[in-house]
C-alpha positions in Angstrom: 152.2 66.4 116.3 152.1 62.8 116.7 155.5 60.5 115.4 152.8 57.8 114.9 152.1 57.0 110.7 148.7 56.8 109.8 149.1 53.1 108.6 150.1 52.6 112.8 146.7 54.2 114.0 144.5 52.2 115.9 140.6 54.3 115.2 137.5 53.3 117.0 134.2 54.3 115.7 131.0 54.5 117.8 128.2 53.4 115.0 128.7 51.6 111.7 125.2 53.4 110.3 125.7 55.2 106.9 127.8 58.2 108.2 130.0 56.1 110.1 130.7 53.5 107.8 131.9 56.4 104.7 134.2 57.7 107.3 135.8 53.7 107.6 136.2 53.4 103.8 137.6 56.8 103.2 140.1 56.7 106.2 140.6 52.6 105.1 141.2 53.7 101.6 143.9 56.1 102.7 145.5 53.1 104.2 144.4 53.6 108.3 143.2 49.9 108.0 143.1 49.4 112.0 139.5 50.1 112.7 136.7 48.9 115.0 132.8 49.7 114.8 130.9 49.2 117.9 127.6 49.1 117.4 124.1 47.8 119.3 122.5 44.4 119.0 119.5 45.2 116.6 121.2 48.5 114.6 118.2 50.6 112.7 120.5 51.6 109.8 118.2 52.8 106.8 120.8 52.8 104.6 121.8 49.1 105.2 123.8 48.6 101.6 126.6 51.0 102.7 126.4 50.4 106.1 128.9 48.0 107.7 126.3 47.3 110.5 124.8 45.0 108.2 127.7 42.3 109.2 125.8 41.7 112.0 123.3 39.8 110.2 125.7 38.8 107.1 128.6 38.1 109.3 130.7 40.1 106.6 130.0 43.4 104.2 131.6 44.8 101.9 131.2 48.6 100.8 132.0 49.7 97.0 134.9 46.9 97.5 136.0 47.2 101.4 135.1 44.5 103.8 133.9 44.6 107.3 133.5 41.6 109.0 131.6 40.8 112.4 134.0 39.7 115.7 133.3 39.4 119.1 136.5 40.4 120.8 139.7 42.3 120.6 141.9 38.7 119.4 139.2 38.3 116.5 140.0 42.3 115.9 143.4 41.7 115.2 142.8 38.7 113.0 140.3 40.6 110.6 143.4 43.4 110.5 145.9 40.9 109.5 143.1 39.8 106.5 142.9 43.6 105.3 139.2 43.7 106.6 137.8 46.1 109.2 135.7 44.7 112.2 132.1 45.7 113.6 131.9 44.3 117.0 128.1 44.2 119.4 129.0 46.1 122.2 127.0 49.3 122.7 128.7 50.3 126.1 132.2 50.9 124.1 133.8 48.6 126.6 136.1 47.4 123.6 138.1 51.1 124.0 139.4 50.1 127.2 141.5 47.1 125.5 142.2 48.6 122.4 143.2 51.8 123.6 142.4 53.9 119.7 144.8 56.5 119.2 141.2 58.2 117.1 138.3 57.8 118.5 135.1 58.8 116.3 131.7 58.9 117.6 129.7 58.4 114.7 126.2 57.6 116.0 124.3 60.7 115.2 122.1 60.9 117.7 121.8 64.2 117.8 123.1 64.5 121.2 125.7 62.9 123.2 125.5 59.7 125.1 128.5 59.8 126.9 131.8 60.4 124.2 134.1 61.9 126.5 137.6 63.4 125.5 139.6 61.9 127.3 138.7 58.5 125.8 141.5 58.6 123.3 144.4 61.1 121.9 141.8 62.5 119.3 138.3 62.0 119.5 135.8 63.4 117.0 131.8 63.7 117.0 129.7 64.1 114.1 126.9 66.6 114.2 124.9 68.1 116.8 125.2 67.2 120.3 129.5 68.0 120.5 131.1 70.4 122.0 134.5 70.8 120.4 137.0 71.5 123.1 134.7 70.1 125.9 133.6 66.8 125.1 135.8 65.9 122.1 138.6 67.5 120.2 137.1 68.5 117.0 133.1 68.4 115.7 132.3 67.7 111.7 129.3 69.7 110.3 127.3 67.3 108.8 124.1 69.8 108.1 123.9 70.0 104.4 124.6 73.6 103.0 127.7 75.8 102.8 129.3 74.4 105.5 128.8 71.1 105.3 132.1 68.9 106.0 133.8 71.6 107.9 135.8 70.9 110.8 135.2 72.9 114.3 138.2 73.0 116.5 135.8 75.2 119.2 132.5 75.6 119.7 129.4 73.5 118.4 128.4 72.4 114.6 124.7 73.8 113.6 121.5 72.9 115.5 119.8 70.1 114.1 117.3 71.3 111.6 115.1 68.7 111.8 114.3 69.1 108.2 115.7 66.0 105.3 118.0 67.6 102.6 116.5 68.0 99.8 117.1 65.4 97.0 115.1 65.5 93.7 113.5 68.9 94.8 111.8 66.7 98.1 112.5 67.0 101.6 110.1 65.5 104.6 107.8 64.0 101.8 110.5 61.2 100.5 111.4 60.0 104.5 109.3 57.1 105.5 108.2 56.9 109.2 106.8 55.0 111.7 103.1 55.8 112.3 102.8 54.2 115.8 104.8 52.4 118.1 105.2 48.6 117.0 106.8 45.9 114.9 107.7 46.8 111.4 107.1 44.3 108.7 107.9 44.9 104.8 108.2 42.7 102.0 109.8 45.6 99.8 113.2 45.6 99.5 116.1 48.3 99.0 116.1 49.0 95.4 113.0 48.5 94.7 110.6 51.3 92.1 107.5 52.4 93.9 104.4 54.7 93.3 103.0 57.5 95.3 100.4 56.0 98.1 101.4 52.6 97.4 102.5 50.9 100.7 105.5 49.9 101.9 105.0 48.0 105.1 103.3 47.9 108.2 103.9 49.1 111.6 101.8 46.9 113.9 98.1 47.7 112.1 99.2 51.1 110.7 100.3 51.5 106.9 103.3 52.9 106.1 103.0 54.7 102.4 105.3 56.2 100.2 104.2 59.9 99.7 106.2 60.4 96.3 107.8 58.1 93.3 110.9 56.9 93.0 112.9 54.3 94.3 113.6 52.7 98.2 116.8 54.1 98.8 116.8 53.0 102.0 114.8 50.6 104.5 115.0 49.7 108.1 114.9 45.4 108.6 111.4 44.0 108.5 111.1 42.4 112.5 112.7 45.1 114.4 110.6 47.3 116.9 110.3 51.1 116.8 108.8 54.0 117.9 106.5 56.2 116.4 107.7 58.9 114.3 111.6 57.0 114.2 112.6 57.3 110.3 112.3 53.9 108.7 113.1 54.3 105.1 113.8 57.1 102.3 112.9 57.2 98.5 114.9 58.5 96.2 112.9 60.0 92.7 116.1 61.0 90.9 116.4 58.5 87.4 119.4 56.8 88.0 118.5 56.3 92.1 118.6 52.5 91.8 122.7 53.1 91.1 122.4 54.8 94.4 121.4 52.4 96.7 124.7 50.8 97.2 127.1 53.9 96.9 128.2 56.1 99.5 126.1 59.7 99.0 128.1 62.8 98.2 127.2 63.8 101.7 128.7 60.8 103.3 131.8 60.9 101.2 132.5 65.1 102.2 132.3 63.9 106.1 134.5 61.2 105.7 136.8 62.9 103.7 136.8 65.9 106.4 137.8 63.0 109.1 140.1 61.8 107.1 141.6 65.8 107.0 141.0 66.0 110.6 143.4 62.8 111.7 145.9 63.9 109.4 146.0 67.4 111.0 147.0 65.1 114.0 149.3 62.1 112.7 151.0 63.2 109.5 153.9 61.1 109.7 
């Protein structure tokens, strides 16, 4: 057990997708306020208005009433600390850990497997999902597969395999995911929020069409310019009524992870 109050912790957080960024408001709102996101040049969030990524473009974001705001090195860090605001940095080879030295370290990428988080990088590092091995690679996995066990924290051993499958929301599952039919450059002209109809099209992805299978409302949408690969997810529709409140809310699923890393640093620096 750690003498260190949680308002003292340093945390740094591989990704600042949607996952990621609930875990920074819920451990932020608990008042752990010294956090980094390190994330890659051109991020493909799908979830861009509650992800804190999007200060890459914006310079700043601000989730149901936290800000983020974009730095470039450990002195511009500590000045968005000292203004109550979190900071998202570019630098997808984590070289920021060094300098920093987190006492938490959360990999928050989600990439289904892992691409080099190693224990050892701080007093209490975390991985979300598949691709951890709690007690090998890091200290402690989240389950982040929706279902019973959803939010719980292993101390040994791996979370569930990745399904594969979307949860379900509004009764729909694959058919409310949008994905890339080829490789190329996706363009849309719809934007996050808007109401759309079954087979009407969203975008392009080089000559392909990209169309929405059901009705409902784009929850979610990759930026129009970036390049992807085919079959990479590049949007989801939500066909719930009161969706378009949704867009810019962090999803019960989000908020049960970040509440369970929240539990986990506490189990560690209590005060």
């Amino acid at each position: 057990m750690s003498a260190l109050r949680p308002s003292q912790l340093v945390v740094g957080i591989k990704g600042a997708g949607e996952m990621a960024s609930a875990v920074a408001w819920r451990l932020h709102q608990a008042n752990i306020r010294q956090i980094f996101m390190m994330e890659i040049a051109r991020p493909l969030a799908v979830r861009r208005k509650v992800s804190y990524c999007e200060a890459i473009f914006s310079h700043q974001m601000a989730i149901e009433g936290v800000p983020a705001v974009k730095t470039d090195d450990a002195r511009q860090i500590r000045t968005a600390w000292k203004q109550g605001r979190m900071a998202v940095i570019i630098d997808p080879g984590w070289a920021i850990v060094r300098e920093l030295q987190p006492q938490v370290l959360l990999d928050g990428i989600l990439a289904k497997t892992n691409l080099g988080t190693r224990m050892d990088e701080a007093p209490l590092v975390i991985g979300l999902g598949p691709g951890f091995c709690a007690g090998d690679d890091v200290h402690m996995v989240i389950e982040t597969n929706r279902g019973h066990n959803l939010g719980r924290i292993i101390t040994s051993g791996i979370s569930e395999a990745n399904t594969g499958v979307p949860g379900s929301i509004g009764g729909y599952t694959t058919e409310r995911v949008l994905r890339a039919p080829a490789d190329g450059i996706f363009h849309s002209e719809r934007e996050i929020g808007n109401s759309i109809r079954s087979g009407e099209v969203v975008g392009t992805v080089g000559q392909e069409k990209v169309k929405a299978q059901i009705s409902g409302v784009i929850r979610g949408l990759i930026r129009s310019g970036n390049t992807v690969p085919k079959g990479i997810k590049l949007g989801d529709i939500d066909p719930r009524p009161d969706a378009v409140s949704y867009c810019d809310t962090i999803s019960d699923k989000a908020r049960a992870i970040g509440g369970s890393v929240l539990e986990a640093v506490l189990r560690v620096y209590n005060g």
